[in-house]
KOLDREN-122942 format. One record per residue (C-alpha): x, y, z; residue in three letters. Coordinates in Angstrom, 3 decimals. Layout:
<atoms>
atom px->X&py->Y&pz->Z&residu->ALA;
...
</atoms>
This chain:
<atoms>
atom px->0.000&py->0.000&pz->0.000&residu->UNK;
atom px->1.554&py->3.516&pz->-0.960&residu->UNK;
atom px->1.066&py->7.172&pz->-0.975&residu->UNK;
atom px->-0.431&py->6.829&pz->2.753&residu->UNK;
atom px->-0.870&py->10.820&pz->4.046&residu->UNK;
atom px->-0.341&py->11.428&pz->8.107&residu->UNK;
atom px->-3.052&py->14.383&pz->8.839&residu->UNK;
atom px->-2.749&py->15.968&pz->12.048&residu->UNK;
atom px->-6.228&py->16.943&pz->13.673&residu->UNK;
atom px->-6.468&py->19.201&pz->16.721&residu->UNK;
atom px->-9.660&py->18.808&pz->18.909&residu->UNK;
atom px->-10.203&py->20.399&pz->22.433&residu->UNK;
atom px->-6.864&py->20.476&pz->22.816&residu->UNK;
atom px->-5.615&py->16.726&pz->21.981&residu->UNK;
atom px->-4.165&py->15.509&pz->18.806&residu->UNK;
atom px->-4.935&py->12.573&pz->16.707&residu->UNK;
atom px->-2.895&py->11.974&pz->13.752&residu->UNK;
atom px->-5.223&py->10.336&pz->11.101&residu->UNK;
atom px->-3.877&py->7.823&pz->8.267&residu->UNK;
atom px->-5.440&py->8.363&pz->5.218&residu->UNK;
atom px->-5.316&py->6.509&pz->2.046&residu->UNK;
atom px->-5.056&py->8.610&pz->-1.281&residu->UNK;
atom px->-8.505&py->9.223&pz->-1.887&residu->UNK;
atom px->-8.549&py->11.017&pz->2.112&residu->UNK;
atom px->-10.787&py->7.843&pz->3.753&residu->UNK;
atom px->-9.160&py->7.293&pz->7.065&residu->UNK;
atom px->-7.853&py->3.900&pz->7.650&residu->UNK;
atom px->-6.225&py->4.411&pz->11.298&residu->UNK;
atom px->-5.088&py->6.792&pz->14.046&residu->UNK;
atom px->-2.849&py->7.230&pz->16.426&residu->UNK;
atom px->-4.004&py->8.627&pz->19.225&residu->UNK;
atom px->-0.935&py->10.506&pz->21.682&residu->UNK;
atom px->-2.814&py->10.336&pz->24.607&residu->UNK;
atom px->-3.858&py->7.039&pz->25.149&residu->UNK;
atom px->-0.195&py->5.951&pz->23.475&residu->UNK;
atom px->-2.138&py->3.969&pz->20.994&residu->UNK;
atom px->-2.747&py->3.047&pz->17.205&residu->UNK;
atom px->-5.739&py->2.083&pz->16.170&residu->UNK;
atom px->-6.508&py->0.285&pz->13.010&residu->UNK;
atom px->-9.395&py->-0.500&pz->11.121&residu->UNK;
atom px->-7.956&py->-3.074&pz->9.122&residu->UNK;
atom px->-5.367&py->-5.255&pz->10.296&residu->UNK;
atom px->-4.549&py->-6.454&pz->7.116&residu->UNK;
atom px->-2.846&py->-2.242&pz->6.928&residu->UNK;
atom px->-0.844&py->-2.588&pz->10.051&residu->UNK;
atom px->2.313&py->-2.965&pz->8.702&residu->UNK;
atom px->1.683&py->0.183&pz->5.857&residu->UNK;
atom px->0.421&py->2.426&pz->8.592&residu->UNK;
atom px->2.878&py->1.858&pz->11.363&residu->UNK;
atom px->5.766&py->2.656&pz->8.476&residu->UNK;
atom px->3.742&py->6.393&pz->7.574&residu->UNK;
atom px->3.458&py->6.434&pz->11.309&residu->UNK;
atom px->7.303&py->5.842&pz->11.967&residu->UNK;
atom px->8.209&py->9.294&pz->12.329&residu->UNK;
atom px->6.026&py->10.682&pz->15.098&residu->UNK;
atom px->5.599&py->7.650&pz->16.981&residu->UNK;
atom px->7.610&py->8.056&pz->20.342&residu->UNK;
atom px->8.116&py->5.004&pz->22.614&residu->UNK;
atom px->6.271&py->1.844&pz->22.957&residu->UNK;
atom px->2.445&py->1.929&pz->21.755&residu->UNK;
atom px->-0.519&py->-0.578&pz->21.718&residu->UNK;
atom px->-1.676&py->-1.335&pz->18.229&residu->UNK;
atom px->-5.086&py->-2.978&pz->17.141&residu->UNK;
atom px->-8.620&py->-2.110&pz->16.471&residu->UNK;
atom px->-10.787&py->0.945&pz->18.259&residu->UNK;
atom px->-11.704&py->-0.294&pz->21.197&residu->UNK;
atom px->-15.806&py->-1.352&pz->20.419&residu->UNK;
atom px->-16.484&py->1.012&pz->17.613&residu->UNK;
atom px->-20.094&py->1.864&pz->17.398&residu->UNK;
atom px->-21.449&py->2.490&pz->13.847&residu->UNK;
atom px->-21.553&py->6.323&pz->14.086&residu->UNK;
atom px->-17.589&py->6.173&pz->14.828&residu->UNK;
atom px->-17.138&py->3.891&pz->12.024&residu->UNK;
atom px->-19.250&py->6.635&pz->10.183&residu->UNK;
atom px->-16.908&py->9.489&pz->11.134&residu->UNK;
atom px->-13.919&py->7.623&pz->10.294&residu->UNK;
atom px->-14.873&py->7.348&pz->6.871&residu->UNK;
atom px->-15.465&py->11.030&pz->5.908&residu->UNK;
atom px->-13.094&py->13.076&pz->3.819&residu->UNK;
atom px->-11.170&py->15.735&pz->5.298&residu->UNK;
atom px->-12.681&py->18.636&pz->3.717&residu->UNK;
atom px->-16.117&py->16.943&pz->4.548&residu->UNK;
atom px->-15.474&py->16.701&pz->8.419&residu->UNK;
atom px->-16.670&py->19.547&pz->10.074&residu->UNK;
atom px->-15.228&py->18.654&pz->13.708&residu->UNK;
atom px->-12.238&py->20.543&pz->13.663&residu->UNK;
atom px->-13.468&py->23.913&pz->12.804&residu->UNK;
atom px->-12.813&py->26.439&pz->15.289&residu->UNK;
atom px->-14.859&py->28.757&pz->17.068&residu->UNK;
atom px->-15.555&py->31.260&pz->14.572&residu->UNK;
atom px->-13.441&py->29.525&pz->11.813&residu->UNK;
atom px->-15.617&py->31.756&pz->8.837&residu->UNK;
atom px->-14.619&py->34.314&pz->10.484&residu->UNK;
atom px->-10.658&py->33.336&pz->10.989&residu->UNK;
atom px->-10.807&py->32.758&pz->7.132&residu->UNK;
atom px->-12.141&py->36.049&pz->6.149&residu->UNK;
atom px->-9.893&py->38.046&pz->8.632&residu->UNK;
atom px->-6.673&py->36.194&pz->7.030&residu->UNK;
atom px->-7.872&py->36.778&pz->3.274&residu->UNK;
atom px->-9.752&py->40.010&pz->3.505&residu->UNK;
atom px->-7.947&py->41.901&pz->6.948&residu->UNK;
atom px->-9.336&py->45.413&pz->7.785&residu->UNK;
atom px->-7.161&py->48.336&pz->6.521&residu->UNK;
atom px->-4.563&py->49.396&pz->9.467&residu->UNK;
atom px->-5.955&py->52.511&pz->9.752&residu->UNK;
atom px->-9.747&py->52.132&pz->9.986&residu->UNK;
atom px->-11.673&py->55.061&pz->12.304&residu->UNK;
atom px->-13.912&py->52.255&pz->13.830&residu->UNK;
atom px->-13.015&py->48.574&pz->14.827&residu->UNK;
atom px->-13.659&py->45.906&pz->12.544&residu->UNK;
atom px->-17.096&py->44.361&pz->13.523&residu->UNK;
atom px->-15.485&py->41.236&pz->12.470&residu->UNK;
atom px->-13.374&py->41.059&pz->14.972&residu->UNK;
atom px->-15.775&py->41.515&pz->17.720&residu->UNK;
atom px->-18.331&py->38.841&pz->16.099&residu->UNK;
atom px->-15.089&py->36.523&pz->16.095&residu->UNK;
atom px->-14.863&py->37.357&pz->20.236&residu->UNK;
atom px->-18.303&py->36.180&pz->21.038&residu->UNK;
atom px->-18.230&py->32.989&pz->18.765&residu->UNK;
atom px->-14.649&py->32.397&pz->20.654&residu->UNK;
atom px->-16.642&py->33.039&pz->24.020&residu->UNK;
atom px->-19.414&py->30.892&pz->23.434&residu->UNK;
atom px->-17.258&py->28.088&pz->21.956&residu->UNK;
atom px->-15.188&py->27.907&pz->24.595&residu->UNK;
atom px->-18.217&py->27.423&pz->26.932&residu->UNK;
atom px->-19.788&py->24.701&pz->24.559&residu->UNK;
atom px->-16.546&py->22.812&pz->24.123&residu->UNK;
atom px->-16.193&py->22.347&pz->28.314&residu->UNK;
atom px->-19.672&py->20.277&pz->27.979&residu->UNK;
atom px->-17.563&py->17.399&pz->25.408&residu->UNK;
atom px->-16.401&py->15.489&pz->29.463&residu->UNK;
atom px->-19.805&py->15.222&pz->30.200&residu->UNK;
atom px->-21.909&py->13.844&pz->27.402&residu->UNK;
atom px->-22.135&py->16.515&pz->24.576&residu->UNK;
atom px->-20.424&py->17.411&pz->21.195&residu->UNK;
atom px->-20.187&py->20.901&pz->19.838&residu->UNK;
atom px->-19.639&py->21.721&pz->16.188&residu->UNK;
atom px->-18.238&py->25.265&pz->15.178&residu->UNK;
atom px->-18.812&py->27.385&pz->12.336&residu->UNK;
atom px->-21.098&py->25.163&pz->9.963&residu->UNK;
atom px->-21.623&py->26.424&pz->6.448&residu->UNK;
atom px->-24.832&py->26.409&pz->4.868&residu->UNK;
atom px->-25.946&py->27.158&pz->1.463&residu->UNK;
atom px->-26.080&py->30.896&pz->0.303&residu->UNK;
atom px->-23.334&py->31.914&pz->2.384&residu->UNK;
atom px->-24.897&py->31.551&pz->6.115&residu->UNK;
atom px->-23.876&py->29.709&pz->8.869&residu->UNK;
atom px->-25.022&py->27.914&pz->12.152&residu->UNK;
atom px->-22.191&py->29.584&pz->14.755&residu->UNK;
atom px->-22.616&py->26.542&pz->17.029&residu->UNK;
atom px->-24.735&py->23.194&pz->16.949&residu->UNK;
atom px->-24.520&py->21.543&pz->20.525&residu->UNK;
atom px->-25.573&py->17.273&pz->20.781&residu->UNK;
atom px->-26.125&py->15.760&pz->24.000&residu->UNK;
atom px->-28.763&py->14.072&pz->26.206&residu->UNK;
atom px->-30.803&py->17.021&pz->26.351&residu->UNK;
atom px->-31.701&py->17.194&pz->22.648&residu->UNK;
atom px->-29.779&py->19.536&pz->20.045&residu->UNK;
atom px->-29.350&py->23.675&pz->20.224&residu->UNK;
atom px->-28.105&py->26.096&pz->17.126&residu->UNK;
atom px->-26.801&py->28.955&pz->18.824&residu->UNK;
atom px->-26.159&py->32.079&pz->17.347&residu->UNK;
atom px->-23.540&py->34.438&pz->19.484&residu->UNK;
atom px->-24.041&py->37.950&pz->20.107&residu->UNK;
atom px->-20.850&py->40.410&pz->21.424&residu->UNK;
atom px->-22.257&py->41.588&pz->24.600&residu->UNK;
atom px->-19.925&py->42.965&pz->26.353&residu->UNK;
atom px->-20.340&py->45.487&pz->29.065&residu->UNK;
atom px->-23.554&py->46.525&pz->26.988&residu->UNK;
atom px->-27.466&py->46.244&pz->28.278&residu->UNK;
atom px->-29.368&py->43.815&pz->26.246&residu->UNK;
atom px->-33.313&py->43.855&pz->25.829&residu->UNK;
atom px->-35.376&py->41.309&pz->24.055&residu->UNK;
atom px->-39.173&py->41.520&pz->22.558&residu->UNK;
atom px->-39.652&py->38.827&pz->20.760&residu->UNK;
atom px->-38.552&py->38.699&pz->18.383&residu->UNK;
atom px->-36.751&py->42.243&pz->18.561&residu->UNK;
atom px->-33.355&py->42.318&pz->20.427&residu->UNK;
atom px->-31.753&py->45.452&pz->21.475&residu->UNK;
atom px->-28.397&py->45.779&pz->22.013&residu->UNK;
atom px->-27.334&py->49.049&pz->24.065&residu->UNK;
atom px->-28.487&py->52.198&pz->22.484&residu->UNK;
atom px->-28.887&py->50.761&pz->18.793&residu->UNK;
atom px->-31.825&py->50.226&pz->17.145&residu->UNK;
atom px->-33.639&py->47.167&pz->18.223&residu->UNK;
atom px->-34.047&py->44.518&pz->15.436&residu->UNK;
atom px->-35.774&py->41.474&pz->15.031&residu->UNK;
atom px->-32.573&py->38.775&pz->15.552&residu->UNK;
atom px->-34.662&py->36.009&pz->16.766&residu->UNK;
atom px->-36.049&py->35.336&pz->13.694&residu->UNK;
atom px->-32.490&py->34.552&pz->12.191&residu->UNK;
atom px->-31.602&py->33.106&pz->15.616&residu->UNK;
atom px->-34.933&py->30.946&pz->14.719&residu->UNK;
atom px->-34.285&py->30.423&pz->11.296&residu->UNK;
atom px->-30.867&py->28.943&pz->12.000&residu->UNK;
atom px->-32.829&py->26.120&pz->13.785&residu->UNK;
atom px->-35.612&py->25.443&pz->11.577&residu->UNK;
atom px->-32.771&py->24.752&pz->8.847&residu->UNK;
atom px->-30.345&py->22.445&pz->11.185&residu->UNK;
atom px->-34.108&py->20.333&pz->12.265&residu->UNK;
atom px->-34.399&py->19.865&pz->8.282&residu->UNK;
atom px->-30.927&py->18.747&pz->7.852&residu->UNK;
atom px->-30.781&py->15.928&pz->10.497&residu->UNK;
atom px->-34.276&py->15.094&pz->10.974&residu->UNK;
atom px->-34.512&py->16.259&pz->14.582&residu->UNK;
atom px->-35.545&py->18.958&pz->16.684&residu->UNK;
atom px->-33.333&py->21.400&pz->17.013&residu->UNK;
atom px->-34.111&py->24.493&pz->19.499&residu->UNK;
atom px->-33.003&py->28.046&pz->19.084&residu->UNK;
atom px->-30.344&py->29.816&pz->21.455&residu->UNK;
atom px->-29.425&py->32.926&pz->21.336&residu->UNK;
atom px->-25.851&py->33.228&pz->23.434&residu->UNK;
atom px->-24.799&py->36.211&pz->24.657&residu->UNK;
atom px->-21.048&py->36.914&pz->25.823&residu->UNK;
atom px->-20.388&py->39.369&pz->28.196&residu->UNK;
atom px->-23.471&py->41.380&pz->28.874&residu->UNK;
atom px->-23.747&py->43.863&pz->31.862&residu->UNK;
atom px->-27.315&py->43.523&pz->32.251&residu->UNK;
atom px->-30.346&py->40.849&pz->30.548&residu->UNK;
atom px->-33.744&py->42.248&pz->30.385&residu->UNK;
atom px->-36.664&py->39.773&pz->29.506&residu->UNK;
atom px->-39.907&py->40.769&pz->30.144&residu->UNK;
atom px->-42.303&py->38.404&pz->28.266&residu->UNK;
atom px->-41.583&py->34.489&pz->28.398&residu->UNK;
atom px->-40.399&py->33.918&pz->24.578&residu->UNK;
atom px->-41.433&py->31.225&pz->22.222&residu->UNK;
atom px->-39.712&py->28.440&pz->21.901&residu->UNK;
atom px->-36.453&py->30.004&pz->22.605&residu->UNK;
atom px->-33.618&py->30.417&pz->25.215&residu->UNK;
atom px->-31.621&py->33.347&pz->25.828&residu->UNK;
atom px->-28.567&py->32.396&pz->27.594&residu->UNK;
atom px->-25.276&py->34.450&pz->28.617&residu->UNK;
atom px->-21.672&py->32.731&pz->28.590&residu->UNK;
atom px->-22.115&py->32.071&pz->32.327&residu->UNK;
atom px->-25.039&py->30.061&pz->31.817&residu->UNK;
atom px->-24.208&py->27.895&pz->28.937&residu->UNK;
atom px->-22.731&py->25.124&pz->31.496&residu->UNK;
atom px->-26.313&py->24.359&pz->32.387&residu->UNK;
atom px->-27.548&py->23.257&pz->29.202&residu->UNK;
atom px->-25.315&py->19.843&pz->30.851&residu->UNK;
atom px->-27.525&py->19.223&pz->33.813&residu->UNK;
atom px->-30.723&py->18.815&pz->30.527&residu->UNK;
atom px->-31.379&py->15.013&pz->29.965&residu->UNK;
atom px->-33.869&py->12.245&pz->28.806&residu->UNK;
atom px->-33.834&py->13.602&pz->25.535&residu->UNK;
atom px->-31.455&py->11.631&pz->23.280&residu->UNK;
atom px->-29.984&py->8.282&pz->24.516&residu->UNK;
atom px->-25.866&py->7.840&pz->23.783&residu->UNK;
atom px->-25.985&py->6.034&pz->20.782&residu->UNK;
atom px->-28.283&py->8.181&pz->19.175&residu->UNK;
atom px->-26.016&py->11.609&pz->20.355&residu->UNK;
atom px->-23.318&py->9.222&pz->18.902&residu->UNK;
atom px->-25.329&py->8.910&pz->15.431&residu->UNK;
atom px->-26.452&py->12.500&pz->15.518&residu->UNK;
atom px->-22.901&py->14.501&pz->16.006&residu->UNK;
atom px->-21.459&py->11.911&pz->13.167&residu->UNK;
atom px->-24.175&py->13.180&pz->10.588&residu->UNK;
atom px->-23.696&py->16.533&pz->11.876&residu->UNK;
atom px->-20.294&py->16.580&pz->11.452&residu->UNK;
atom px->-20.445&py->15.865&pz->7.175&residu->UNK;
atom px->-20.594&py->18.890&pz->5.448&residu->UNK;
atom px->-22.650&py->17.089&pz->2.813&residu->UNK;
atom px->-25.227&py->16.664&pz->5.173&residu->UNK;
atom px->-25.629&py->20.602&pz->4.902&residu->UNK;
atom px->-25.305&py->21.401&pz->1.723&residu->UNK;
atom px->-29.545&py->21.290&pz->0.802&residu->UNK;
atom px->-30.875&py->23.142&pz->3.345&residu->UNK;
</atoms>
């Protein structure tokens, strides 16, 4: 077997370096960590511990995953392009800062760079909940140039959240009009809404609206709202204490179609 490719993939801190074969399926890892290789064909061992050779570093266990479920098997199979797991927390935005950065000079700040903050914010907050149960996808593209910020998975069902830069400013919602310090109010929830109605058509699931706010001074709500939560950073680590919703293996099943871009590109 030749022309085997070594990808490095960074997630919540840890790497895994994926073997892939030359048309980018996946046909082992190595995982640092746990000081082990994992194959998912043993008749590859001896190719993929040779592509391996170089960052290999003492003595490792080598064999099959430990129990693979179908959705990892699933996962393990996508393309890299097509795997939507390692984006980072405001990764559209990363991209367009690198290719398109704001003249040196500008009079005002670059309101990219303060969405980019609150997706950052709110990411961070999501990605803490991966120890207990959940799985948080960043940045996910969708046809016409949107995007879902964040799509959380876990035993209390599935959230889109869309992230607002807060900070230090008072925040008032109407549904579905949102007011952010002394701007005009306008009617976000709709989008925050929208970005829901359009994940619950991808995967065949209810998905429920968040809108996530990062850093706000003060919160005013003065009407119960409909079908929709309206969070701040702090409060994101209690979507982890919601259950009975989704049992493991189908989170499992859920964040692995999730995670295929091709699974969003018809919505």
């Amino acid at each position: 077997m030749s022309g085997l490719r070594v990808v490095p993939v960074w997630r919540h801190g840890q790497e895994r370096l994926y073997v892939c074969l030359t048309d980018g399926r996946n046909i082992a890892w190595y995982d640092r960590e746990a000081a082990r290789v994992n194959l998912l064909s043993e008749e590859s061992r001896q190719d993929v511990l040779e592509a391996l050779g170089p960052f290999l570093t003492g003595p490792v266990a080598v064999g099959p995953p430990p129990v693979p479920t179908p959705a990892e098997l699933a996962r393990l199979s996508l393309h890299p392009d097509d795997d939507l797991a390692p984006n980072r927390p405001g990764e559209a935005l990363l991209v367009a800062l690198d290719r398109d950065p704001a003249p040196p000079h500008r009079l005002r700040p670059d309101p990219r760079r303060r969405a980019l903050l609150a997706e950052q914010a709110i990411g961070e907050a999501l990605d803490r909940l991966d120890g207990v149960g959940w799985h948080a996808l960043h940045s996910i593209p969708l046809p016409g140039g949107d995007r879902i910020h964040h799509l959380l998975i876990g035993p209390g069902g599935l959230f889109a959240l869309y992230a607002l830069y807060a900070r230090k400013q008072r925040v008032h919602v109407a549904d579905p009009m949102v007011a952010l310090g002394r701007r005009e109010p306008g009617p976000l929830l709709r989008r925050v809404r929208a970005d829901a109605d359009r994940a619950s058509y991808a995967l065949t699931a209810e998905v429920r609206p968040v809108l996530a706010l990062a850093g706000p001074a003060t919160l005013s709500v003065p009407a119960p709202l409909r079908e929709i939560r309206v969070l701040q950073d702090t409060e994101l680590a209690g979507l982890a204490r919601l259950g009975g919703v989704l049992k493991p293996a189908d989170v499992e099943a859920l964040h692995a179609m999730a995670r295929d871009r091709n699974t969003w590109s018809r919505v």
